[in-house]
N, C-alpha and C positions, 0 to 999 in steps of 0.2 A: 504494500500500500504506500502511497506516494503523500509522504504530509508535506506542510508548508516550508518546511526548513529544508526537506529532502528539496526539493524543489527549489528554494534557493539556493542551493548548493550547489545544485545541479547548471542552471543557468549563468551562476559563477563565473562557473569551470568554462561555459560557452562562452560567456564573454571574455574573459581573458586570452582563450585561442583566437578571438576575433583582434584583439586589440594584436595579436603577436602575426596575426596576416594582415591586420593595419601597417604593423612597423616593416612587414618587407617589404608592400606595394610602395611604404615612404624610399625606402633605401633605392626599390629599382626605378624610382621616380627620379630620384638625386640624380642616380650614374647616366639615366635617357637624357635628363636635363644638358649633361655637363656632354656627352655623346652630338646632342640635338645644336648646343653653341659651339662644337668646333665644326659640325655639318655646314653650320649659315656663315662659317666664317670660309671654309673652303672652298663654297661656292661665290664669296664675295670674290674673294680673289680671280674665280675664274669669270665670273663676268665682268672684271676688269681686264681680265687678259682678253675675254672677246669684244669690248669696247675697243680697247687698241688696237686690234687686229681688224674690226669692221674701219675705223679712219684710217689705216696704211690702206685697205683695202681702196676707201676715198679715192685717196690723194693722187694713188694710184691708177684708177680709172681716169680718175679726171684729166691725170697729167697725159695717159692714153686719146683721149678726147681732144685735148688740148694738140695735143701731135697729130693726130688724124686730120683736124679740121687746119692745122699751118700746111701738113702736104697737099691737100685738098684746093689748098688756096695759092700755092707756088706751081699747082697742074695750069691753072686757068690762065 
């Protein structure tokens, strides 16, 4: 038979397993965090590396452009 104390006991016991799968979802929350800010950082950098690379790309074309339309104009 299940009395009021057994019962408290009982639910106790459940809570404290709850609080101790509290404390690992905190810890593997910590290490995702610290995982998740070097993520946004490696990606920072590489979309700096493809910002430079899209304007050499530019300058590039343009300076292509620029040359086409001078032979273009030394044909005529």
């Amino acid at each position: 038979m299940w009395t009021d104390e057994r019962l408290d006991e009982r639910f106790d016991a459940i809570d404290k397993r709850f609080d101790a799968v509290d404390q690992r979802f905190d810890a593997v929350d910590r290490r995702l965090d610290g995982i998740e800010r070097r993520m946004e950082d490696g990606f920072s950098k590489i979309d700096k590396r493809f910002d430079a690379m899209q304007h050499t790309m530019m300058r590039i074309g343009g300076g292509m452009f620029v040359a086409l339309v001078g032979l273009i104009a030394t044909q005529l």
